[in-house]
N, C-alpha and C positions, 0 to 999 in steps of 0.2 A: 570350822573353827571360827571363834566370835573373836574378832578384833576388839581390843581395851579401847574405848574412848574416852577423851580426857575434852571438856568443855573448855574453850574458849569464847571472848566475843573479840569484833570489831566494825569497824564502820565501813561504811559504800556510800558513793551516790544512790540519791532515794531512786532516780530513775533507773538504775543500771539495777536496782535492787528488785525493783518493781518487773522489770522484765526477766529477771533470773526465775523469779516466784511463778511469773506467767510459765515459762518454758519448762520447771521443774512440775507447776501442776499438768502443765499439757502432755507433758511425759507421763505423769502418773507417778511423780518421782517425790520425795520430802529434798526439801532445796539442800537440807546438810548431806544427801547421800551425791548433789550436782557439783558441790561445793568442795567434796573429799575427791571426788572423780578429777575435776580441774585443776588442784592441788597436785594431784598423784603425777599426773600430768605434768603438770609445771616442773615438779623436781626434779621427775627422772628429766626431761627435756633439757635442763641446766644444771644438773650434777654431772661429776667428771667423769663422762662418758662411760657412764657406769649401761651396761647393757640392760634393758626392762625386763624383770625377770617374767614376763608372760612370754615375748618372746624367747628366752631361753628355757625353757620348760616346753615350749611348741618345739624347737630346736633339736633337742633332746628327744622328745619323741620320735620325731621322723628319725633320726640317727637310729633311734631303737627299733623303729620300726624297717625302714628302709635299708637299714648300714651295710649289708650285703649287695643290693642292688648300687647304691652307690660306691661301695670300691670297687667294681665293675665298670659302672659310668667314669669312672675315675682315670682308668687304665686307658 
């Protein structure tokens, strides 16, 4: 599934800019895919304790996979 992207700008330190660039080419990465990652990041980290749904989607698997074994562990 293709995420909608919607164009934004804004401003940085040129130095702090200059080293994102470095580490985003050193990854192999386009600096807006380093930029949405640290974002994703930031919100879930400071929204109301809303759970990351990667974690919950890992979560859910083991349950699917496991859920027998664990209301066993359980008892």
């Amino acid at each position: 599934m293709t995420k909608k992207r919607e164009k934004f700008s804004t401003q940085m330190d040129k130095d702090l800019l200059a080293e994102l660039k470095n580490l985003a080419n050193s990854q192999g990465r386009q600096i807006q895919s380093v930029v949405e990652e640290a974002v994703e990041a930031y919100v879930h980290e400071h929204s109301d304790a809303r759970p990351n749904p990667k974690v919950m989607a890992a979560a859910a698997e083991c349950i699917e996979r496991y859920g027998p074994l664990l209301e066993k562990l359980a008892k």
